[in-house]
C-alpha positions as CSV (number, residue, x, y, z in Angstrom):
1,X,0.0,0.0,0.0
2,X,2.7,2.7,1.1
3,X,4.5,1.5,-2.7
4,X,0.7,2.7,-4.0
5,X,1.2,6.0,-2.2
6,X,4.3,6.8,-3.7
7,X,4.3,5.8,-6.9
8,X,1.2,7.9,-6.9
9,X,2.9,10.8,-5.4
10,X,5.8,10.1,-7.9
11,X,3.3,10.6,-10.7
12,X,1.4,13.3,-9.1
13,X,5.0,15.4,-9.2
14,X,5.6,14.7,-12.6
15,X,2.3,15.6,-13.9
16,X,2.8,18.9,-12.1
17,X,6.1,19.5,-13.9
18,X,4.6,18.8,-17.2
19,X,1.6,21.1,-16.2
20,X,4.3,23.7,-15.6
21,X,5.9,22.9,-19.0
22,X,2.6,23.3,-20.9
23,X,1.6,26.8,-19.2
24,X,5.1,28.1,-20.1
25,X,4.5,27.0,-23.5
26,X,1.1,28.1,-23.5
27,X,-0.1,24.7,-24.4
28,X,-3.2,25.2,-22.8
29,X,-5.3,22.3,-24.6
30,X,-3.9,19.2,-22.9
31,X,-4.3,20.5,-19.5
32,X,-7.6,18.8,-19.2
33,X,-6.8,15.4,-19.3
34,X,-4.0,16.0,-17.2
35,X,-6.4,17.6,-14.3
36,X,-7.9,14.2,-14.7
37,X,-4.9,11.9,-14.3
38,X,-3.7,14.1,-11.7
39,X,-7.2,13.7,-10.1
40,X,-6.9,9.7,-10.0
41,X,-3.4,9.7,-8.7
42,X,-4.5,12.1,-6.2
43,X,-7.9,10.0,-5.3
44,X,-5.2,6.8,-4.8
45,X,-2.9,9.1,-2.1
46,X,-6.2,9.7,-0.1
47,X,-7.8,6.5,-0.2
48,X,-4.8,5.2,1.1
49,X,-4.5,7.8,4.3
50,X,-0.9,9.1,2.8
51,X,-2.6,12.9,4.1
52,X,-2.4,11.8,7.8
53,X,1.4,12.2,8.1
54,X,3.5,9.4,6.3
55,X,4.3,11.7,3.1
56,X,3.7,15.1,4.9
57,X,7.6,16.4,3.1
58,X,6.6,15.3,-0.1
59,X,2.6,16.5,0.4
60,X,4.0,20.0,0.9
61,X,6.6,19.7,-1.7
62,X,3.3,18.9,-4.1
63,X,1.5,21.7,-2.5
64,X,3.8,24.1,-3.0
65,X,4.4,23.0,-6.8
66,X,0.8,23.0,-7.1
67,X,0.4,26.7,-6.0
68,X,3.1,27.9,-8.6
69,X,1.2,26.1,-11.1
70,X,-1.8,28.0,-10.3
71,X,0.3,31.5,-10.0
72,X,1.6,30.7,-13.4
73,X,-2.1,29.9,-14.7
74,X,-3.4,33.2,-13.0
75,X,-0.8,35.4,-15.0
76,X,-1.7,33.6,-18.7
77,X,-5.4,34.4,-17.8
78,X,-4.2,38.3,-16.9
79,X,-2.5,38.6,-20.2
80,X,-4.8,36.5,-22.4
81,X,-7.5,39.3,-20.8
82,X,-5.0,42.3,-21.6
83,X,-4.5,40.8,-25.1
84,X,-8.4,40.3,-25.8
85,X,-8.7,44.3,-24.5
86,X,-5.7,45.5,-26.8
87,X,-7.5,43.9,-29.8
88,X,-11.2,45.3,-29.0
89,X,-9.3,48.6,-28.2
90,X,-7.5,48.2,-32.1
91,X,-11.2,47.4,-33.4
92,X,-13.1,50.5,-31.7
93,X,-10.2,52.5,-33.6
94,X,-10.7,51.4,-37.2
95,X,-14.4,51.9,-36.9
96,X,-14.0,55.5,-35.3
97,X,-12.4,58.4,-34.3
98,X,-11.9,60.3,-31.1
99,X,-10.9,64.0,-31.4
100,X,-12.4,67.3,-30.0
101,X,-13.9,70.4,-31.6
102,X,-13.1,73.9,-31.3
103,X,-14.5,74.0,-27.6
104,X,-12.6,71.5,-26.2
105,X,-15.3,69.0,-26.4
106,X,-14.6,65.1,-27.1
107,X,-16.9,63.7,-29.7
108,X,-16.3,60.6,-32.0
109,X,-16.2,60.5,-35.8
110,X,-17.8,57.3,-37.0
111,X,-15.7,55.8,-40.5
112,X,-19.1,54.7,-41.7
113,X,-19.3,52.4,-44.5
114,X,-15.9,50.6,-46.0
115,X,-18.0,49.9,-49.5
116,X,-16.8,52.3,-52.2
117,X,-19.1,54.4,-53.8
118,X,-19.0,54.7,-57.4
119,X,-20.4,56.8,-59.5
120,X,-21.0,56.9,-63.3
């Protein structure tokens, strides 16, 4: 049983270091079926009672690589935000102008249509 619980724990690391890997690399789309296998490895280190104080070193070790791995998850979703805002911000500006007229006041000068008008 204790071999379960640390081969389980030995698996549980790993996957966190690929996790790592793919969040650097911004391989975003396996990271589901790795929450899964981490899940069952995980599920095997509780069944077996590894959380009452056998593998406390190596449950705070995981822990703490676990946390990073969120931290690092945090800061893509921060910049994949920023990066959505820069290109709505790009797309208000082709479709209008901000300025202000002789008062002072802002006002915003739609392009209006990108057809071509042609005339005979």
């Amino acid at each position: 049983m204790d071999s379960e619980v640390s081969a389980a724990l030995e698996k549980l690391e790993g996957l966190l270091e690929v996790e790592r890997h793919m969040i650097r690399e911004g391989s975003f789309d396996g990271l589901d079926s790795l929450a899964r296998e981490k899940e069952a490895a995980m599920k095997i280190v509780l069944d077996n009672g590894a959380e009452r104080g056998l593998h406390a070193s190596r449950l705070t070790r995981i822990r703490d690589i676990a946390a990073r791995n969120q931290g690092l998850i945090g800061a893509a979703i921060k910049g994949v935000r920023a990066a959505q805002s820069r290109l709505a911000m790009i797309q208000r500006a082709s479709k209008s102008l901000n300025s202000y007229d002789q008062l002072g006041r802002a006002r915003t000068i739609d392009s209006g249509s990108n057809r071509i008008e042609r005339k005979a």
